[in-house]
C-alpha positions as a printed Julia matrix, in Angstrom:
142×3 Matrix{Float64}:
 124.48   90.82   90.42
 123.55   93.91   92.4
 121.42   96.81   90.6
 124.53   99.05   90.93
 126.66   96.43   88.85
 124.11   95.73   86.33
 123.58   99.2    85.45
 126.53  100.71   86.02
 125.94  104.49   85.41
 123.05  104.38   87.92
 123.13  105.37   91.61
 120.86  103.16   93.8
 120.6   104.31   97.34
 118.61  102.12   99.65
 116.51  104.34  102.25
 116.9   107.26  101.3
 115.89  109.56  104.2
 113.51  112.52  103.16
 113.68  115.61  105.88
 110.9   117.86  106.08
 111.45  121.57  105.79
 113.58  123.16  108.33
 109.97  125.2   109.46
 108.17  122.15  110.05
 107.82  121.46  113.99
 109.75  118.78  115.28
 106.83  116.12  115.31
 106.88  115.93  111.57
 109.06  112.9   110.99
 111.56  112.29  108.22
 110.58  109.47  105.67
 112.55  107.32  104.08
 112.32  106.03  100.6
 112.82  102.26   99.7
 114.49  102.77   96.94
 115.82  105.63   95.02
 117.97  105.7    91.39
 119.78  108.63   89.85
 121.67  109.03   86.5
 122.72  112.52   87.9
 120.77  114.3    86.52
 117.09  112.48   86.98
 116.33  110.93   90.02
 112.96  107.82   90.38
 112.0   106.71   93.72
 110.41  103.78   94.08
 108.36  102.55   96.95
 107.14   98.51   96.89
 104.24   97.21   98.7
 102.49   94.3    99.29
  99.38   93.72  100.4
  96.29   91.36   99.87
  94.24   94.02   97.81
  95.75   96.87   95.86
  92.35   98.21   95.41
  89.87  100.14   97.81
  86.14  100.74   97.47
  85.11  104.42   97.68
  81.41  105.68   96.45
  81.36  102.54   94.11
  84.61  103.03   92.44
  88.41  101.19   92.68
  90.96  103.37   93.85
  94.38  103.24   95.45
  95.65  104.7    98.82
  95.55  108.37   98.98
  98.1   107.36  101.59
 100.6   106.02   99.15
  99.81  108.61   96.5
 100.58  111.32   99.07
 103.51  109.32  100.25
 105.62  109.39   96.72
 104.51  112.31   96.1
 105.97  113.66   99.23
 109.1   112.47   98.51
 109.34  113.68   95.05
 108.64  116.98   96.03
 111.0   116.52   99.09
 113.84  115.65   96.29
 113.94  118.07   93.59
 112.17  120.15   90.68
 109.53  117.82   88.62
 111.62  118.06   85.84
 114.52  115.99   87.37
 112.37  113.53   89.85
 109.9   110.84   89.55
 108.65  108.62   91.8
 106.66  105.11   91.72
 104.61  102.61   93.72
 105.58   99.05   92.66
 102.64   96.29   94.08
 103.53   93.09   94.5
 101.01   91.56   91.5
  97.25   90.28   93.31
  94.48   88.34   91.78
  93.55   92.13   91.03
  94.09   93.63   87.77
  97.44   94.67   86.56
  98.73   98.55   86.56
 101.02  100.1    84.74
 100.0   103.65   85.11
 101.53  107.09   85.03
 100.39  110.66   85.56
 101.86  114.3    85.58
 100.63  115.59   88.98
 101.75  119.31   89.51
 104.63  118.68   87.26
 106.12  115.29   88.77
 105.83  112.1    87.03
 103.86  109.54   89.23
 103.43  106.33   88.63
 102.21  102.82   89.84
 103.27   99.12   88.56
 102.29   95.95   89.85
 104.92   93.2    89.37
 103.69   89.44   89.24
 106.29   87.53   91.52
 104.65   84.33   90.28
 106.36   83.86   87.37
 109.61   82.83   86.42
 112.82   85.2    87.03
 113.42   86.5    83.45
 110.06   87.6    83.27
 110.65   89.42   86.96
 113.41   91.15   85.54
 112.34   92.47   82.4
 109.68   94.05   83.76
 111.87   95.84   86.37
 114.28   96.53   82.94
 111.4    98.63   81.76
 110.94  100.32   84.73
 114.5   101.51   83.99
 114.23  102.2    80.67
 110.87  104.04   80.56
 112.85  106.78   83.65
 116.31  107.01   81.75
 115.49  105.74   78.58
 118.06  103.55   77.08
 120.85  102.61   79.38
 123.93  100.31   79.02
 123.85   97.34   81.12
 126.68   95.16   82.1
């Protein structure tokens, strides 16, 4: 069952492409999101990695990419007012620990998940349910 079908009053758009501003010069590229999911009125982006580590050293301390922090937040100010987007990093789940972890930065929600693949389907899925439910809150699902 495709994400459209099993939530039926979402939008889910698949690369979404994310222009810069008309004034920026033409070597500033357009992004494009992995995955992006509206109600109409709210819209969460979502970008998935995978990589070995989640987790980089600096001056003694774990942190994520500023890369990938910049990245969604990029496209969540690319997309709309803070009030109506939200976007996400999704890791595929490592040996490190797990995240579930938002933040109000400048008035967007931010977030980062990671999502054990090692486990059985259900499991996969309910955790992807609350991704849902914790941007739209409760929604019906076919």
């Amino acid at each position: 069952m495709s994400p459209k079908t099993h939530y039926p009053s979402l939008e889910v758009v698949g690369q979404n492409s994310i222009r810069p501003s008309k004034e920026a010069p033409a070597f500033v590229p357009s992004m494009f999101t992995d995955v992006s999911i509206s109600d109409g009125q709210h819209t969460l982006i979502i970008d998935a990695k995978c990589y070995g580590r989640i987790f980089s050293m600096n001056y003694g301390r774990e942190i994520l990419s500023s890369s990938h922090i910049r990245q969604i937040y990029y496209y969540a100010t690319h997309t709309g007012p803070g009030n109506n987007v939200s976007a996400m990093l999704i890791y595929a789940g490592t040996s490190e620990q797990s995240l579930n972890d938002f933040w109000d930065d400048n008035g967007y929600q931010l977030g980062c998940k990671t999502l054990c693949l090692n486990t059985e389907f259900a499991e996969i899925a309910a955790e992807l349910d609350s991704v849902i439910i914790n941007a739209f809150g409760y929604v019906k699902k076919r």
